[in-house]
VOMARGU-490576 format. One record per residue (C-alpha): x, y, z negated; residue number from 0. Coordinates in steps of 0.05 Angstrom, whole numbers. Layout:
// VOMARGU-490576
+--------+--------+--------+-----+
:      X :      Y :      Z : num :
+--------+--------+--------+-----+
:      X :      Y :      Z : NUM :
...
+--------+--------+--------+-----+
//
This chain:
// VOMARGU-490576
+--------+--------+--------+-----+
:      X :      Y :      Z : num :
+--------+--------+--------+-----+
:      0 :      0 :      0 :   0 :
:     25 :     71 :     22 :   1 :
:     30 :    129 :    -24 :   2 :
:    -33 :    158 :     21 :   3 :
:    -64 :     92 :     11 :   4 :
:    -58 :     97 :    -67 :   5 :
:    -98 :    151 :    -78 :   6 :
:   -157 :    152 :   -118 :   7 :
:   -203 :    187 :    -61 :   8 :
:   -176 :    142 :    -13 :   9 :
:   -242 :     99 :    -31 :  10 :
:   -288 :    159 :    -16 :  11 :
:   -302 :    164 :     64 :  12 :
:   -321 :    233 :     65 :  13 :
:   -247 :    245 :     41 :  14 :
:   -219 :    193 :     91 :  15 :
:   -191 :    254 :    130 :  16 :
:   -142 :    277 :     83 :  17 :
:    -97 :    212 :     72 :  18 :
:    -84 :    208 :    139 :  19 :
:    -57 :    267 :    144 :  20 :
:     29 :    278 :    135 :  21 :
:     48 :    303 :     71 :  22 :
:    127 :    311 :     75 :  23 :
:    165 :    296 :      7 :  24 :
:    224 :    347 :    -12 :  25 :
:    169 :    397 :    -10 :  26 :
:    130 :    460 :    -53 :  27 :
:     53 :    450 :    -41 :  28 :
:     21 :    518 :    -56 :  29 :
:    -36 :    495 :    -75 :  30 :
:   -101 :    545 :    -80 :  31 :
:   -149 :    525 :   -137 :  32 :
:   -214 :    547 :   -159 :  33 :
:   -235 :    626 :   -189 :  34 :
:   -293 :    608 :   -223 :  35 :
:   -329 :    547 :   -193 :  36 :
:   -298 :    482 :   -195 :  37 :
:   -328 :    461 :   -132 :  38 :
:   -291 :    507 :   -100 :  39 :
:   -234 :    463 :    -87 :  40 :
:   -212 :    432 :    -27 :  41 :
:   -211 :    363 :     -9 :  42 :
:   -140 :    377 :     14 :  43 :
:   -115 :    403 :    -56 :  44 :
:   -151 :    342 :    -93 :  45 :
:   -113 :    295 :    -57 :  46 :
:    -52 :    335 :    -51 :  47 :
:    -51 :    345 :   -137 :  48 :
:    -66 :    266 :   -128 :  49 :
:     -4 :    254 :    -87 :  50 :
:     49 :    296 :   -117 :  51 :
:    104 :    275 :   -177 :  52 :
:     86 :    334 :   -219 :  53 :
:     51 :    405 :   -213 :  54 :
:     78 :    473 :   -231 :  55 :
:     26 :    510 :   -270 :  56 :
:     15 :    574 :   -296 :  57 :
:    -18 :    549 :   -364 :  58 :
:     -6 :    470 :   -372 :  59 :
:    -71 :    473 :   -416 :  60 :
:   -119 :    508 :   -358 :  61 :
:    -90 :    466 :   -308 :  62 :
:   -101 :    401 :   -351 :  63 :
:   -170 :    416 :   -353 :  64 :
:   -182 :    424 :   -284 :  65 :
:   -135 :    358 :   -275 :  66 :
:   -181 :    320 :   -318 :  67 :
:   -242 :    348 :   -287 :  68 :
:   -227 :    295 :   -228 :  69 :
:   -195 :    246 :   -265 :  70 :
:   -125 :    276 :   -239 :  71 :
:    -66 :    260 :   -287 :  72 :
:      6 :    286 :   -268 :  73 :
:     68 :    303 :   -308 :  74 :
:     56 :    394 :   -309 :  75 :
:    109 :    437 :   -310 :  76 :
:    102 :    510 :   -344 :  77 :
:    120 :    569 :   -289 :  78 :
:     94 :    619 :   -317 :  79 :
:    117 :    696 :   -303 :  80 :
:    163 :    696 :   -356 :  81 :
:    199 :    637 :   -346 :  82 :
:    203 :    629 :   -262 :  83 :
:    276 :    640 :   -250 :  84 :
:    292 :    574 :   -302 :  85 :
:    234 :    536 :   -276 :  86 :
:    254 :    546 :   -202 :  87 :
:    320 :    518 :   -209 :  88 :
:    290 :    455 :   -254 :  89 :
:    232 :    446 :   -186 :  90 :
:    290 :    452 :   -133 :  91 :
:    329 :    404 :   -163 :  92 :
:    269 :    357 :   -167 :  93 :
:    260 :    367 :    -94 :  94 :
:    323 :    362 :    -76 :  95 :
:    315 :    289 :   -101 :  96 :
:    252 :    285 :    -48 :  97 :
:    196 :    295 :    -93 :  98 :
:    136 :    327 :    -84 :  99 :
:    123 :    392 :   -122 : 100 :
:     50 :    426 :   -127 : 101 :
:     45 :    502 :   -145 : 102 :
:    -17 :    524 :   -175 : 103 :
:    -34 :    589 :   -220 : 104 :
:    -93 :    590 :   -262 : 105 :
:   -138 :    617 :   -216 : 106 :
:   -144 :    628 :   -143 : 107 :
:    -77 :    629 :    -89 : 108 :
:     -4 :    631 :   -120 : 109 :
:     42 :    677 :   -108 : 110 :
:    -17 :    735 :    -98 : 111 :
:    -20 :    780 :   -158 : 112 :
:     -1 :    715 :   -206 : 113 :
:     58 :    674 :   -216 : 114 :
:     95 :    628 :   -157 : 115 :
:    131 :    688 :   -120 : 116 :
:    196 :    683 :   -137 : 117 :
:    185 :    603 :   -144 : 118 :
:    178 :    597 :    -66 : 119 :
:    230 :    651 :    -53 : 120 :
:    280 :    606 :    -85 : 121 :
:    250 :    543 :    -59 : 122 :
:    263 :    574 :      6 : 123 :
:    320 :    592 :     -6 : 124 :
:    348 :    531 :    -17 : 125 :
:    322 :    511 :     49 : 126 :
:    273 :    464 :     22 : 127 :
:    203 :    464 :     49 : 128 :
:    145 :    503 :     25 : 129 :
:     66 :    487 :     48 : 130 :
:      8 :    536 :     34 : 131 :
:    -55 :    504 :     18 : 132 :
:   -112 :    560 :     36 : 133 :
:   -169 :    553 :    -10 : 134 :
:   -203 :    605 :    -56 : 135 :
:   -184 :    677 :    -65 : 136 :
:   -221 :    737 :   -106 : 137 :
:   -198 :    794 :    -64 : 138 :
:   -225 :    752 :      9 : 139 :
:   -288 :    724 :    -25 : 140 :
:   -304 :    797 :    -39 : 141 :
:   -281 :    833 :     24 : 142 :
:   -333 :    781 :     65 : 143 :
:   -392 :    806 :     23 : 144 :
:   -371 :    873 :      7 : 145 :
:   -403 :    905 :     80 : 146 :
:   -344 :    955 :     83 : 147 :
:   -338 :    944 :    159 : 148 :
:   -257 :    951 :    171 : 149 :
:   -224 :    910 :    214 : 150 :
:   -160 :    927 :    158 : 151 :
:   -153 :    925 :     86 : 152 :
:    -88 :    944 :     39 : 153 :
:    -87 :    894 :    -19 : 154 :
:    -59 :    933 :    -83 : 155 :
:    -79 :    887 :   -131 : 156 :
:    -77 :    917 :   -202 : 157 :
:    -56 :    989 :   -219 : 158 :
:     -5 :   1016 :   -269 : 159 :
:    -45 :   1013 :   -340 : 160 :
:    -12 :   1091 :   -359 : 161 :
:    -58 :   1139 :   -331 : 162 :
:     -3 :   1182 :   -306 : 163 :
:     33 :   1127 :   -260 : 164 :
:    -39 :   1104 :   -240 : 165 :
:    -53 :   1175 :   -211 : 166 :
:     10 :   1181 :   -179 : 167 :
:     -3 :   1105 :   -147 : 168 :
:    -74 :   1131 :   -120 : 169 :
:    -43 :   1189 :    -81 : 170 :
:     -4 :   1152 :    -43 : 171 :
:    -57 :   1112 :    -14 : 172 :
:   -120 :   1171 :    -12 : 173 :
:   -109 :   1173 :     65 : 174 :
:    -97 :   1103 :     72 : 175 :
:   -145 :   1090 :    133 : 176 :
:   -158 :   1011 :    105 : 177 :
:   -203 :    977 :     55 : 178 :
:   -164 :    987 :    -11 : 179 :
:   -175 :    920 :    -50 : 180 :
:   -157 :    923 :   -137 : 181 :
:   -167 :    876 :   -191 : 182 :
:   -174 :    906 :   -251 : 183 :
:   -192 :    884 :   -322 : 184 :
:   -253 :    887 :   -356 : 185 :
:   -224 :    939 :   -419 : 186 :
:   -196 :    986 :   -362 : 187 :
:   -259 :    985 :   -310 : 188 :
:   -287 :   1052 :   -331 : 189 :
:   -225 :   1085 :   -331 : 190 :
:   -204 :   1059 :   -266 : 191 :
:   -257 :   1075 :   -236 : 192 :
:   -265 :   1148 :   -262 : 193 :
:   -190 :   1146 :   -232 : 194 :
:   -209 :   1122 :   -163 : 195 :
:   -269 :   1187 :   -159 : 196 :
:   -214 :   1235 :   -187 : 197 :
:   -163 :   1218 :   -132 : 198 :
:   -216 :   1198 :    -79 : 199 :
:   -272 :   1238 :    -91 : 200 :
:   -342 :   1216 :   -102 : 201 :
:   -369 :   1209 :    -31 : 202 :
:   -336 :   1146 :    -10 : 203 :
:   -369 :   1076 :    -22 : 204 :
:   -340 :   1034 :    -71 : 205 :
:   -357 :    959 :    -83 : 206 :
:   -356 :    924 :   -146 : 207 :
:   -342 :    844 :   -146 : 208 :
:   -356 :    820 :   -222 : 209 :
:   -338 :    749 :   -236 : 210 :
:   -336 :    725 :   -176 : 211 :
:   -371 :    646 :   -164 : 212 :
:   -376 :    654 :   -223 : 213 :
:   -444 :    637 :   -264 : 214 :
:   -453 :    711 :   -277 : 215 :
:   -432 :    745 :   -214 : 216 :
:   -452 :    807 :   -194 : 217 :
:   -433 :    845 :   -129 : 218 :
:   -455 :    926 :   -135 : 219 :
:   -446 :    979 :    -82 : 220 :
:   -447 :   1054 :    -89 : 221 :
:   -406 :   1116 :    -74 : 222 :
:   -350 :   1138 :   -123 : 223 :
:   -389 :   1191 :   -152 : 224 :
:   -442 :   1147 :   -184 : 225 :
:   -392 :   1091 :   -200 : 226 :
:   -384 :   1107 :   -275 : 227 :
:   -459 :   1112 :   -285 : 228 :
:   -473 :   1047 :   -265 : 229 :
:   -419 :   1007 :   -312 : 230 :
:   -444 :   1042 :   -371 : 231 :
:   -516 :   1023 :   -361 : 232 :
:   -515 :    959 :   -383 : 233 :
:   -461 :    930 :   -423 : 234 :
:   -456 :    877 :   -378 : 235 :
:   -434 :    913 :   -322 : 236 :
:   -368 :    923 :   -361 : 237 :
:   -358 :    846 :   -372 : 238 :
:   -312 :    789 :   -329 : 239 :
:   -259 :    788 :   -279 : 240 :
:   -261 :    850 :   -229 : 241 :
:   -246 :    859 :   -155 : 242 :
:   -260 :    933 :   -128 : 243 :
:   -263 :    945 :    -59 : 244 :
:   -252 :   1024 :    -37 : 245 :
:   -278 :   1043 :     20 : 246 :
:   -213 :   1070 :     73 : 247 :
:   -203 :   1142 :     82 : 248 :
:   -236 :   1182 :    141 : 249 :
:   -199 :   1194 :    195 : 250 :
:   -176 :   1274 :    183 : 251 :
:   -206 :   1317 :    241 : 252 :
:   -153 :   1341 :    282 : 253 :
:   -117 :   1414 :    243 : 254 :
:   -168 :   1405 :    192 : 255 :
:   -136 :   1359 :    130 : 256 :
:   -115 :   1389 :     70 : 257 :
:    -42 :   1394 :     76 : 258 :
:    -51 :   1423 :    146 : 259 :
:    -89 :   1486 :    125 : 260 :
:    -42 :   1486 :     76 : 261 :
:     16 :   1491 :    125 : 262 :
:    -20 :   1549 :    170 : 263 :
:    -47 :   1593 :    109 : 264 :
:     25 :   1604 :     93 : 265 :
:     54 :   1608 :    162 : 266 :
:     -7 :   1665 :    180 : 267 :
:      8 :   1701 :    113 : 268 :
:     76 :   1720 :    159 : 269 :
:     54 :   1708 :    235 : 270 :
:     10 :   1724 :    283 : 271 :
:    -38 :   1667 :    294 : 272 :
:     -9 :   1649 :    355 : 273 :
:     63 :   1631 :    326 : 274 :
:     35 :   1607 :    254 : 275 :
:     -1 :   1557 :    298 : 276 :
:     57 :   1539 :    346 : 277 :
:    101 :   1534 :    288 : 278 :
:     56 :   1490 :    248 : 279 :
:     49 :   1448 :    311 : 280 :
:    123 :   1427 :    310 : 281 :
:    120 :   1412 :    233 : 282 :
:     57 :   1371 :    229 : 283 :
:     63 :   1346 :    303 : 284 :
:     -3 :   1355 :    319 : 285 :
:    -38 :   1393 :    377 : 286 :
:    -23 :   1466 :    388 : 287 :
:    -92 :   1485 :    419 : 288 :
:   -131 :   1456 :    363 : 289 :
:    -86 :   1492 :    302 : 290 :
:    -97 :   1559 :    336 : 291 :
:   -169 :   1545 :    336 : 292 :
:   -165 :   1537 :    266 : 293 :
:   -120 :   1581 :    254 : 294 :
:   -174 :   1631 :    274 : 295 :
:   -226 :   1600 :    212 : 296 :
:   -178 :   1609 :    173 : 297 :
:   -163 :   1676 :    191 : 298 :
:   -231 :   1695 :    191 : 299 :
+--------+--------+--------+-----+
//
């Protein structure tokens, strides 16, 4: 019997597929698991986290659990963020021997706002092999039901917790054309979000994804300006795991952002408007005709 063959869903035929598939050894499985529901799960992963010598986990105690839930039992390794340099040296050398490693964090992809990064940078490194498993993620499961039609989005994950670094972080994305996807926690939500209207003002929309596929979820829309309201009107709203979706920056009409008018109020305080707006043409690089015409608002 095979090491395919000796899986325990080997029996089931509707997981067939999946032991006939190649599963090299010597190699890092990043293995997605579930954010909430533990359905969620692939029929890949099971028999992946079947097949492997031991999994990498971000909490031996969360993963054990989910293990168990499927009557999965494999030596677990802690690689957690505070320990993956020493853990990635103790995986690659059990590779290098040709075993099979699986990478999971507690929740959702690896490596994406939780521990595994540096893990498969040094797997790779070594020139071992490293294999994503695709399977749940907060920040996609929200973008698909969010209705922020963008065929981009900028992933920022979660903010600096000091209000000062979190308002310089939010400036340098305010004119980011893309969805801007955040998780944030639940003690922090209201202040986030009272961040996010400062920076980005209170027109654009802003989505909230609460415990997502989870038993309580709870996906809320609104603009920025009424974004507050909403979490303090029921306790509730303030509860769980958060992904918030912000809605991407217009696109500036052409002479008319901020920093533009900026640019030609000072340049006309000296210049005709003709020269103020041929000057402010070869700083900002945009079109002469249209900063003379407003140039002339401005003058006016």
């Amino acid at each position: 019997m095979t090491a395919q063959d000796s899986s325990p869903l080997a029996a089931l035929p509707i997981l067939g597929e999946t032991v006939h598939q190649n599963y090299p050894t010597a190699s890092l499985y990043v293995v997605a698991t579930p954010i909430g529901n533990v359905t969620d799960i692939t029929l890949r992963a099971l028999h992946v986290l079947s097949l492997v010598d031991a999994v990498a986990c971000e909490d031996t105690r969360n993963t054990a659990q989910l293990m168990n839930r499927f009557g999965l039992h494999k030596p677990l390794v802690a690689a957690h963020m505070h320990n993956e340099r020493e853990a990635a040296e103790g995986l690659i050398a059990r590779l290098q021997a040709g075993q099979r490693i699986a990478l999971v964090s507690d929740a959702g992809t690896p490596a994406v706002s939780d521990p595994g990064a540096r893990i498969v940078d040094a797997v790779r490194a070594a020139g071992l092999r490293v294999i994503p498993l695709p399977g749940a993620s907060a920040a996609v499961a929200a973008l698909s039901a969010s209705g922020l039609v963008n065929d981009q989005f900028h992933f920022v994950g979660f903010l600096p917790s000091k209000a000062k670094q979190r308002e310089v972080a939010l400036q340098s994305l305010a004119a980011a054309p893309a969805t801007l996807v955040f998780y944030e926690a639940p003690h922090r939500i209201v202040e986030c979000t009272q961040a996010l209207a400062d920076v980005f003002g209170v027109e654009r929309q802003v989505v909230f994804a609460r415990e997502v596929s989870k038993l309580f979820e709870q996906i809320h829309r609104c603009p920025l300006g009424e974004a507050v309201a909403w979490l303090k009107s029921d306790a509730n709203h303030e509860k769980g795991e958060f992904v918030v979706l912000v809605e991407g920056a217009p696109p500036a009409a052409e002479g008319q952002d901020a920093e533009t008018d900026r640019i030609l109020q000072i340049l006309l305080a000296e210049l005709p408007v003709k020269q103020a707006a041929a000057l402010a043409a070869q700083i900002t690089g945009k079109k002469k005709n249209a900063l003379y015409d407003r140039a002339l608002e401005l003058k006016q």
